[in-house]
C-alpha positions in Angstrom: 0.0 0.0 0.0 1.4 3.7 -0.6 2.0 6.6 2.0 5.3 7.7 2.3 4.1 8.7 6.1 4.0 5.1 7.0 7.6 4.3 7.8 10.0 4.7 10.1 11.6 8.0 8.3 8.2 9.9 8.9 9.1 13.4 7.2 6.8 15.2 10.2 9.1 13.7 12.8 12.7 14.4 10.8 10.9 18.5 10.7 10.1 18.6 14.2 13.4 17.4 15.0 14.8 20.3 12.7 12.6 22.7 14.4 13.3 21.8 17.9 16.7 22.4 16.9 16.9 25.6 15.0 14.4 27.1 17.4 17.0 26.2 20.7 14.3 23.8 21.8 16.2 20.2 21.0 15.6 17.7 23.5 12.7 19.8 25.4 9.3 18.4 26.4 8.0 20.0 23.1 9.7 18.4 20.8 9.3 15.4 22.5 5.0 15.8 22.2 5.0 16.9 18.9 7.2 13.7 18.0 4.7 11.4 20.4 2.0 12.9 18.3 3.9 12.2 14.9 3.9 8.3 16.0 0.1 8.5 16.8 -0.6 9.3 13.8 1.1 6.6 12.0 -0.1 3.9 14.6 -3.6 5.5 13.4 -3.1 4.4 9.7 -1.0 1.2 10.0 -4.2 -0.9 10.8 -6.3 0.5 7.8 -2.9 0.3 5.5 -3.3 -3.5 7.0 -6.7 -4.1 6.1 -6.7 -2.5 2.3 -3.8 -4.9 1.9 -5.7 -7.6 2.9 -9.3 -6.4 0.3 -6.4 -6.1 -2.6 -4.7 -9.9 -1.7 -8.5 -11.2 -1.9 -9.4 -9.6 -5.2 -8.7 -12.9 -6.9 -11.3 -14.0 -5.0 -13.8 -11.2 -5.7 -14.2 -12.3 -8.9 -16.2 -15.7 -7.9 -18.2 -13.5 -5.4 -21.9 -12.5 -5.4 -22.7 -8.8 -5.5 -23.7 -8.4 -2.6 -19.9 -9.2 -1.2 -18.4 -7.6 -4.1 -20.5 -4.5 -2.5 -19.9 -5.3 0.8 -16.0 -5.6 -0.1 -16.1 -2.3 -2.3 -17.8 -0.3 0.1 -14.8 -1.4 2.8 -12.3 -0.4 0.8 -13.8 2.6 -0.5 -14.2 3.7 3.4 -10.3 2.5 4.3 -9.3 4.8 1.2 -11.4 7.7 2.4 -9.9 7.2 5.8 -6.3 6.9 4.8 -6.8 9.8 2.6 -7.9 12.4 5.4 -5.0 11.2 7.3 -2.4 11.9 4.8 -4.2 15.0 3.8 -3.8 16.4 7.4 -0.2 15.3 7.8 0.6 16.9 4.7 -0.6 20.1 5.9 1.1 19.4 9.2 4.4 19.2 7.4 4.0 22.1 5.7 3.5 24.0 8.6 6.5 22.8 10.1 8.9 23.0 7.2 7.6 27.0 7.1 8.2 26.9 10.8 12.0 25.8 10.0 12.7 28.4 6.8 11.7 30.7 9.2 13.7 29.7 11.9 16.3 29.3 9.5 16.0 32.5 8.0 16.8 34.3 11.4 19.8 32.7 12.3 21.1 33.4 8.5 20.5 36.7 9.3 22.0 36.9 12.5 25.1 35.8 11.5 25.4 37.7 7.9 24.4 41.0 10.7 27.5 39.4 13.1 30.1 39.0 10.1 29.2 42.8 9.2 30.3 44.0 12.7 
């Protein structure tokens, strides 16, 4: 199944990390809940990224099914890829956030130091 959020590298955690960092806050209870929350939100998609894995190993099967489970089965997977979909949507926007959070961040301290080498 896709979602490059679903790994151990998740691109919201590597961000906060970055921010934490750039913002003097590495290591602080912060960064530390925003990378807790990170991890939720992966735990929350792993067991629908399990379950549309299991509807796309059964297709074979679909095809000897009624219409009724070819319904049933549709109408699952349709909800799993609605669900997955609002989830990566939000994270998205939640890494966007972040990554502006950090060109900000890192736009200060390049300013700082092109206002230090001026002195």
């Amino acid at each position: 199944m896709f979602s490059p959020f679903v790994n151990e590298r998740i691109p919201l955690k590597t961000e906060y990390r970055m921010l934490a960092t750039s913002s003097g806050q590495s290591g602080s209870s912060r960064e530390k809940l925003l990378i807790q929350r990170a991890e939720t939100k992966q735990k929350e998609v792993c067991p629908l990224q399990e379950e549309a894995r299991k509807l796309i190993e059964e297709r074979a099967q679909l095809r000897n099914a009624s219409e009724e489970d070819l319904t049933q089965s549709l109408s699952k997977f349709d909800g799993y890829l609605v669900e997955v979909l609002r989830v990566k949507d939000n994270l998205e926007k939640e890494v966007a956030a972040a990554v502006g959070d950090n060109r900000i961040h890192r736009e200060r301290h390049i300013k700082a130091l092109h206002q230090h080498w001026l002195r």
